[in-house]
TORZARO-693261 format. One record per residue (C-alpha): x, y, z; residue number from 1; residue in one letter. Coordinates in steps of 0.25 Angstrom, whole numbers. Each point is the difference from the previous one (the first is absolute). Example, Ala and Ser with C-alpha at 12.3 -4.5 7.8 and 13.67 -1.06 7.14 Angstrom:
<nodes>
NODE,u,v,w,nr,rest
NODE,49,-18,31,1,A
NODE,6,14,-2,2,S
</nodes>
This chain:
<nodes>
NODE,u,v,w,nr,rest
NODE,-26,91,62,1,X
NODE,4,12,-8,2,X
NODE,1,0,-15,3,X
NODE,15,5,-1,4,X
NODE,4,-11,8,5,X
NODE,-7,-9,-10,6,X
NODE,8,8,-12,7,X
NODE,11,-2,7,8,X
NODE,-1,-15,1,9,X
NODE,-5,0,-13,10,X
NODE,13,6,-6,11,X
NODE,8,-9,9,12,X
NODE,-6,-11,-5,13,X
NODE,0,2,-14,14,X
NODE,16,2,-1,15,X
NODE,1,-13,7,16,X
NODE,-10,-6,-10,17,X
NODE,7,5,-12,18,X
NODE,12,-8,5,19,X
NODE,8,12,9,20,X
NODE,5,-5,14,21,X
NODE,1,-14,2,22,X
NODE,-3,-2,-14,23,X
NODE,-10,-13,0,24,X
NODE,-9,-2,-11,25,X
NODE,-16,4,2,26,X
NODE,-7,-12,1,27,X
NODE,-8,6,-11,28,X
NODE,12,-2,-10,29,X
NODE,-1,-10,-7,30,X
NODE,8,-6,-15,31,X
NODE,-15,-3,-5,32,X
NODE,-9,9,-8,33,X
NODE,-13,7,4,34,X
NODE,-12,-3,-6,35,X
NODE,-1,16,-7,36,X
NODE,11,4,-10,37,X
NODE,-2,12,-8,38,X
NODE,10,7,-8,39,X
NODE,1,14,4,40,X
NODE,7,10,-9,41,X
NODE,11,9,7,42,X
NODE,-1,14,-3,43,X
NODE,13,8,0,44,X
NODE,2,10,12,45,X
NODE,11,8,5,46,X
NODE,12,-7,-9,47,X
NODE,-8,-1,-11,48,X
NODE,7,-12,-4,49,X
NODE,-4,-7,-10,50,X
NODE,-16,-6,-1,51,X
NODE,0,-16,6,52,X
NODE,-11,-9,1,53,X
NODE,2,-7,12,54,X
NODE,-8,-11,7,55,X
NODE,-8,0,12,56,X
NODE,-4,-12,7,57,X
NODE,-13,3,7,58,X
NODE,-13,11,1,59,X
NODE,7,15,0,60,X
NODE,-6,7,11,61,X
NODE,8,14,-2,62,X
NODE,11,5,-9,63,X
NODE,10,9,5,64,X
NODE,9,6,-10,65,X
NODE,-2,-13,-9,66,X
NODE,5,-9,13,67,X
NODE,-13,-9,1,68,X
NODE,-5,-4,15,69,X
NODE,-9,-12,-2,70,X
NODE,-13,-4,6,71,X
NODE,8,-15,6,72,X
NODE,11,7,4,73,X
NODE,-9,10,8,74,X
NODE,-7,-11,6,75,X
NODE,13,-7,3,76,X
NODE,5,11,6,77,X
NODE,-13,-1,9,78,X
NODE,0,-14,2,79,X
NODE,15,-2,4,80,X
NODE,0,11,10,81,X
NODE,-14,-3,7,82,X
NODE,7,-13,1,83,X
NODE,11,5,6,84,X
NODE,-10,8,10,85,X
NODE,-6,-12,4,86,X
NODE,12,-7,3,87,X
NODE,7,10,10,88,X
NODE,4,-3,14,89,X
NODE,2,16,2,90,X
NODE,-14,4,-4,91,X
NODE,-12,-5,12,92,X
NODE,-9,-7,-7,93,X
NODE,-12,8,4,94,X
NODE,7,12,-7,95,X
NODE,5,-7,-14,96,X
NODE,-15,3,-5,97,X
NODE,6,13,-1,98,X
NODE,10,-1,-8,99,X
NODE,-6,-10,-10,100,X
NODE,-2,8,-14,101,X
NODE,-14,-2,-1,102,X
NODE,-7,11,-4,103,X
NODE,-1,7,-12,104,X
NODE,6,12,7,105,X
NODE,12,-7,3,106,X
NODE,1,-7,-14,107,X
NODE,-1,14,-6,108,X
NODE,12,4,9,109,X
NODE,9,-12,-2,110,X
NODE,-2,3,-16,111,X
NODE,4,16,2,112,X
NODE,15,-6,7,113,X
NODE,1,-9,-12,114,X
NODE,-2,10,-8,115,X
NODE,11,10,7,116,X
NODE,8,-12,-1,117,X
NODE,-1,-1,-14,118,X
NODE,2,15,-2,119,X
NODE,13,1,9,120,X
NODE,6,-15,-10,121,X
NODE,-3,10,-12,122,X
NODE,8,11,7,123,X
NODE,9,-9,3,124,X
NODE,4,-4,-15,125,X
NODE,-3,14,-5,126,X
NODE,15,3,9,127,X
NODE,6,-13,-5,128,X
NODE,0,-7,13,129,X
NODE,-5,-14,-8,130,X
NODE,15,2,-3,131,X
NODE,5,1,12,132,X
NODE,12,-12,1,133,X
NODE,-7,-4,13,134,X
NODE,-13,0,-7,135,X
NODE,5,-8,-13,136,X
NODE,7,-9,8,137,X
NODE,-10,-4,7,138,X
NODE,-11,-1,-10,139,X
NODE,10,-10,-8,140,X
NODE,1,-8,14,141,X
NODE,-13,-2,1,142,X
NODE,-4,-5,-13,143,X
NODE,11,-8,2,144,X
NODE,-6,-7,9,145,X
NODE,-15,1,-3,146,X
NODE,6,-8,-15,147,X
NODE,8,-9,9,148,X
NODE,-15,-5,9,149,X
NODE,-7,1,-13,150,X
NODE,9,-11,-8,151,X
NODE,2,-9,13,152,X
NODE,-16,1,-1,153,X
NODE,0,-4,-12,154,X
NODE,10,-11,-2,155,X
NODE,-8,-7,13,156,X
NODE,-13,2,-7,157,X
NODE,4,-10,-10,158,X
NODE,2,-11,8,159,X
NODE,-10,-11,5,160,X
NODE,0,-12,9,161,X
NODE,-9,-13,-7,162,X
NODE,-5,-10,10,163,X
NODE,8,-9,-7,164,X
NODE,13,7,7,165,X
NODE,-8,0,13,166,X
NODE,-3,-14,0,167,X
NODE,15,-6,-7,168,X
NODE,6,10,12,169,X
NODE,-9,-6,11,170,X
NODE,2,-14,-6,171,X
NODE,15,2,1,172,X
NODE,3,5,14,173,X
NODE,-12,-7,6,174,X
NODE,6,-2,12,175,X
NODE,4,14,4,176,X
NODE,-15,1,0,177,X
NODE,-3,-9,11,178,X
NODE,-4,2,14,179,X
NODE,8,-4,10,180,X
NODE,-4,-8,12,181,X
NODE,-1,10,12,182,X
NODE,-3,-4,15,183,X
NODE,-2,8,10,184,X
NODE,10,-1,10,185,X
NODE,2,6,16,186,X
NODE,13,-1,8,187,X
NODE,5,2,13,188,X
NODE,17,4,0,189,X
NODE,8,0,13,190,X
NODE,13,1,3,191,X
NODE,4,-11,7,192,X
NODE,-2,-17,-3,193,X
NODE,-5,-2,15,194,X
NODE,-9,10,-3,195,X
NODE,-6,-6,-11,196,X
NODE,0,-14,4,197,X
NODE,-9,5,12,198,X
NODE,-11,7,-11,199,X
NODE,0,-14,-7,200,X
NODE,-3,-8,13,201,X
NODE,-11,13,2,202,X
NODE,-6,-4,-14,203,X
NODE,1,-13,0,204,X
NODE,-7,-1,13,205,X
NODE,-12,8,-8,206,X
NODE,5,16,4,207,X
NODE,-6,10,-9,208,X
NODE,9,4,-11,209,X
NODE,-3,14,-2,210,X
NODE,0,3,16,211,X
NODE,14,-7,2,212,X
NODE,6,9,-14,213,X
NODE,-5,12,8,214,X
NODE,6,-2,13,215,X
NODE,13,-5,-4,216,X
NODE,4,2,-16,217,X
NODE,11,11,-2,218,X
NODE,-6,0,-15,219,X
NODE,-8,12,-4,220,X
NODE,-10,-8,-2,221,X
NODE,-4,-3,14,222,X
NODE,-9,10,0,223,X
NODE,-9,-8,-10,224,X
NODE,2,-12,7,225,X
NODE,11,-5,-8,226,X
NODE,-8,2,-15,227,X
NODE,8,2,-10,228,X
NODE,-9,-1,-11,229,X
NODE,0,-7,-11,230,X
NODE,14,-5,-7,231,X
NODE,6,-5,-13,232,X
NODE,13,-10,-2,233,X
NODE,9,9,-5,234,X
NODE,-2,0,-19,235,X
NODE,9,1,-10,236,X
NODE,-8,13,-4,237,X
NODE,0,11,10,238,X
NODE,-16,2,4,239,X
NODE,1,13,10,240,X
NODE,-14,-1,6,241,X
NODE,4,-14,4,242,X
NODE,5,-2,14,243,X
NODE,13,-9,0,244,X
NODE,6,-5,14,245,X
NODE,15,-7,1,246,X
NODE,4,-12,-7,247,X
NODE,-1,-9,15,248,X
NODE,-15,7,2,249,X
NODE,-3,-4,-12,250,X
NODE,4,-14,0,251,X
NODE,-8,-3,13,252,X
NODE,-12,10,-3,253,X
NODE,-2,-9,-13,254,X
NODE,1,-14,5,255,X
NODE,-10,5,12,256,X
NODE,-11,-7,3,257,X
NODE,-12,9,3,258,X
NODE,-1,6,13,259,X
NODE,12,-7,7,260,X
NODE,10,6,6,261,X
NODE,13,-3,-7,262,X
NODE,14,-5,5,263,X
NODE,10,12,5,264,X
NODE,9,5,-9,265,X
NODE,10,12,-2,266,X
NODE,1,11,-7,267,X
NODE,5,15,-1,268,X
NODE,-8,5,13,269,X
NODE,1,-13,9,270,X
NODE,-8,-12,1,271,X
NODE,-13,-2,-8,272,X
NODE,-14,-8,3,273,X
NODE,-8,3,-11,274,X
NODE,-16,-7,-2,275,X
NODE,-5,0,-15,276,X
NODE,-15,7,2,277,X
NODE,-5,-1,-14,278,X
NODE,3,-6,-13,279,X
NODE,-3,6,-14,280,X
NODE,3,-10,-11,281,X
NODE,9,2,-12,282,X
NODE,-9,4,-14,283,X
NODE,4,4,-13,284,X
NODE,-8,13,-5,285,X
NODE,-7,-1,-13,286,X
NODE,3,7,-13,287,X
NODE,-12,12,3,288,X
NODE,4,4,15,289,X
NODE,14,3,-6,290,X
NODE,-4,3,-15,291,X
NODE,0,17,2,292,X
NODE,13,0,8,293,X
NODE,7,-9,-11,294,X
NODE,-5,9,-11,295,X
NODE,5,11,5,296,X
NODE,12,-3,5,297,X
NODE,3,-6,-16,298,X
NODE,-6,11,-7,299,X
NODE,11,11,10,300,X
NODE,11,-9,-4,301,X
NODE,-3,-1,-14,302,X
NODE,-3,16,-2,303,X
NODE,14,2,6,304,X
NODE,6,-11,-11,305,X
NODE,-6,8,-10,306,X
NODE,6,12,4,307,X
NODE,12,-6,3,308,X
NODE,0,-5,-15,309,X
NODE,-5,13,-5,310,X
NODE,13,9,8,311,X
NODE,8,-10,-6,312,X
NODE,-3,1,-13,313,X
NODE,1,16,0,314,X
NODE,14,-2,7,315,X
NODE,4,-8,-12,316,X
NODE,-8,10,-10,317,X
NODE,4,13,8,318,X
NODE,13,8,-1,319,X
NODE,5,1,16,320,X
NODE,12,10,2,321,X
NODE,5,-1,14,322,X
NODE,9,9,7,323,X
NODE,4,-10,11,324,X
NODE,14,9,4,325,X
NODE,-10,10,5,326,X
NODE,-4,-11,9,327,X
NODE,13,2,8,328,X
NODE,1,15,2,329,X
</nodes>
């Protein structure tokens, strides 16, 4: 694979990387500091502005014109876009190796386009383009929003869930915590009365539940022999990956006894024979099969009463002009 087509992905992947086209976040950014921090003393270049100690989080790996490219974000750099290599569908994996910065050839060429990069953001302010409105505004936009994850962060980082509040929530909706009975139910649905009395003289005489739903139930089901699966009475509480039947299947499918063919009855597609195949008892979970799903369902609602408090309280304390005729043009 030629080299100038690396370069070229590599350029490509670095604008995407430094948050150009669709502008998602490395993984390799993160709010927390590296483990190296030196401070590095900016010298003054072209403007010759003013001389500013400035900050540098990490190991400096190459200084151009005072703009400091560190060892960790090099590495990053690497690291996100070998992931990002690996994790193509439009690369065949037995060319991928090929593209992987691996070797110190590559690395060396991968730090000479940081540097150009660098060398063209100097230019850039040399001409004033850091002024730029487009430029300003956007800048201002992003530290907007970067402040706005960091405080939410933050404020949730304050808040914590005691096993007391697990165990007081659990004692006090205990019953929305327990396991309903299910029974495993198959059916046959036809669409006449006639028909179904002659299905219930079949079973009654021994026929084979499963072989009669296939040859005469309308219900998708047929195919399965009747099975529905298991079902739930209808709960106070919705439960998705509970299957629920009609109000009349479910009265007869839960005064069933086991492996009887029950009485016909209506419903929306006709008339019903259902047969109960199994029975799973009704049992009330304990505090450590739902403990995680309580915590965290506590700990969500009391982050967003925080910060529910918290916006309040700066409504109050803050000074809000709005324009509201504007609304209406």
């Amino acid at each position: 694979m030629g080299k100038s087509f690396i370069s070229l992905l590599l350029f490509l992947s670095f604008t995407m990387l430094c948050g150009c086209g669709e502008g998602k976040t490395p993984d390799w950014f993160k709010f927390t500091k590296p483990k190296f921090k030196k401070k590095v003393k900016i010298e003054p270049t072209i403007r010759r502005e003013p001389e500013i100690e400035y900050e540098v989080e990490g190991t400096p790996l190459v200084s151009v014109n005072g703009r400091i490219i560190t060892l960790e974000d090099f590495n990053g750099r690497i690291q996100a876009y070998n992931k990002e290599i690996e994790a193509s569908k439009d690369i065949p994996e037995s060319m991928k190796k090929d593209y992987l910065i691996k070797a110190l050839e590559d690395k060396k060429k991968l730090l000479d386009e940081m540097v150009e990069r660098e060398l063209l953001i100097v230019e850039a302010i040399e001409r004033g383009l850091d002024r730029d409105q487009d430029i300003v505004q956007a800048v201002r936009a992003l530290k907007g929003q970067l402040l706005f994850v960091k405080l939410i962060e933050a404020e949730k980082d304050k808040v914590n869930i005691t096993d007391a509040e697990v165990e007081s929530y659990y004692n006090l909706y205990k019953d929305a915590f327990k396991i309903p009975e299910e029974r495993k139910v198959s059916m046959i649905t036809v669409s006449t009365e006639q028909k179904a009395k002659e299905l219930l003289i079949a079973l009654l005489q021994g026929g084979d539940f499963a072989a009669l739903a296939r040859a005469n139930s309308t219900d998708k089901s047929a195919a399965q022999g009747g099975d529905v699966g298991f079902i739930v009475r209808q709960l106070p509480f919705p439960q998705p990956e509970k299957k629920t039947m009609f109000e009349k299947f479910e009265e007869v499918a839960f005064s069933l006894e086991l492996n009887k063919p029950s009485a016909i009855f209506q419903g929306p597609s006709g008339y019903y024979i259902i047969k109960v195949r199994e029975i799973k008892p009704a049992r009330q979970m304990v505090l450590s099969e739902v403990y995680n799903d309580i915590e965290q369902g506590l700990l969500i609602k009391k982050q967003e009463d925080g910060l529910r408090t918290l916006i309040g309280n700066l409504r109050k304390s803050g000074n809000i002009v709005v324009h509201e005729e504007l609304l209406r043009k």
